[in-house]
TIBA-149357 format. One line per 8 residues: number of its first residue (from 1); for each residue x, y, z of C-alpha. Coordinates in Angstrom, 2 decimals. Each point is the difference from the previous one (the first is absolute). Layout:
N
NUM) X:Y:Z ~ ...
***
This chain:
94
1) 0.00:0.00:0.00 ~ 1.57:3.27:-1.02 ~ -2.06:3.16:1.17 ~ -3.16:-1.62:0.80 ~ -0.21:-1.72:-3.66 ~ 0.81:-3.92:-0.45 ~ 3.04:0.48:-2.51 ~ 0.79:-3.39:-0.23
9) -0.50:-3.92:0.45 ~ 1.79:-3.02:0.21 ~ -1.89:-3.83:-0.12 ~ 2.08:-3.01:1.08 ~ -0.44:-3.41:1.08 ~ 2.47:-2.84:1.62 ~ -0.30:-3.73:-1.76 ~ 2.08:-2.52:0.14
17) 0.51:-1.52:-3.58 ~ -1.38:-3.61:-0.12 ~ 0.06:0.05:-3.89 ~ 3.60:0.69:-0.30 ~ 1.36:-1.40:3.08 ~ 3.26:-0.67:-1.35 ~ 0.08:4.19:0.18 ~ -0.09:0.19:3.62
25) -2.59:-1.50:2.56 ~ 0.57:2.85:1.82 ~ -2.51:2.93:0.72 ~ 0.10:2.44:-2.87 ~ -1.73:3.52:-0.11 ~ -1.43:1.23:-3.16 ~ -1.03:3.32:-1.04 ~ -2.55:0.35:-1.76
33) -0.76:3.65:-0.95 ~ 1.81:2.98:0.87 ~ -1.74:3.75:-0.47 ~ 1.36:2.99:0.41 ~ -1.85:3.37:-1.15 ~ 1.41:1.46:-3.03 ~ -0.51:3.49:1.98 ~ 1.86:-1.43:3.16
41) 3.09:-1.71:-1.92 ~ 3.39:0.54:0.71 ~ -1.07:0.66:4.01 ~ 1.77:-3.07:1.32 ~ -4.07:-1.92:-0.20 ~ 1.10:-3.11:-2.02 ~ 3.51:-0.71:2.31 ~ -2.04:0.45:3.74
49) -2.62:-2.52:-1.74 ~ 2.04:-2.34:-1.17 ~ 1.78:0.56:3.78 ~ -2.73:-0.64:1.99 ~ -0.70:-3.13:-1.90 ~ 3.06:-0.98:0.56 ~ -0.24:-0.02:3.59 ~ -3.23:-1.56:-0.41
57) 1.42:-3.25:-2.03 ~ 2.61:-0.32:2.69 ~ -2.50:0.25:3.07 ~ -1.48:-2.87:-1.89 ~ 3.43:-1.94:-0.91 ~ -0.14:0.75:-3.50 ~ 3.77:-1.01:-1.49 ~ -0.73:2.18:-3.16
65) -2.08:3.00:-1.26 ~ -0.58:-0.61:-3.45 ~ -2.33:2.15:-2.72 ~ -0.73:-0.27:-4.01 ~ 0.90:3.69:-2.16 ~ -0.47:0.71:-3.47 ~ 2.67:0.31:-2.07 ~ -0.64:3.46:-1.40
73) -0.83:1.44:3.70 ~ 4.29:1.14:0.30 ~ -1.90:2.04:2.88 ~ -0.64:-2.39:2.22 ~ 2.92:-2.26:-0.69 ~ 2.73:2.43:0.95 ~ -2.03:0.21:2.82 ~ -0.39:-3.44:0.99
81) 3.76:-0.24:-1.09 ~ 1.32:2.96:2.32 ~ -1.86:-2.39:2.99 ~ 2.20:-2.70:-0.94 ~ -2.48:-2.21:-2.29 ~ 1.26:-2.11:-2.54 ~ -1.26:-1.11:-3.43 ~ -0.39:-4.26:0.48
89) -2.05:-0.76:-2.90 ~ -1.71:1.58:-3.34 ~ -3.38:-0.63:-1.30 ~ -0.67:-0.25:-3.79 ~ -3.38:0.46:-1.73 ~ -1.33:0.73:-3.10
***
């Protein structure tokens, strides 16, 4: 909340991967949707989200956060990447 005004949003969700177990069997925390206002960007919205689910994955014993971005969204991926994400995988369609 920035001024009174919701400015931003973050879903997640902890599973533990029983259709790839040979990925981990551990708990894994997956984010689902991240929001930030276009009018509120660039405010430091997107890193405290992402912060405060990280605390929550690790209050729940998550081993890993993990989250899905477009390709063309450079954005949010130097984001993600200045909070120490890595690329793991790349998803093809057509």
């Amino acid at each position: 909340v920035v001024e009174g005004v919701v400015a931003g949003f973050l879903t997640a969700r902890i599973d533990i991967n029983e259709a790839i177990p040979f990925l981990t069997k551990l708990p894994v925390c997956r984010i689902t949707t991240v929001v930030v206002d276009e009018h509120h960007r660039s405010r430091g919205i997107g890193k405290a989200l992402i912060a405060h689910c990280d605390c929550w994955a690790k209050a729940r014993d998550a081993s890993q956060i993990r989250l899905e971005v477009m390709s063309f969204n450079d954005r949010a991926r130097s984001l993600y990447e200045s909070l120490g994400f890595t690329r793991q995988s790349e998803t093809y369609a057509r």
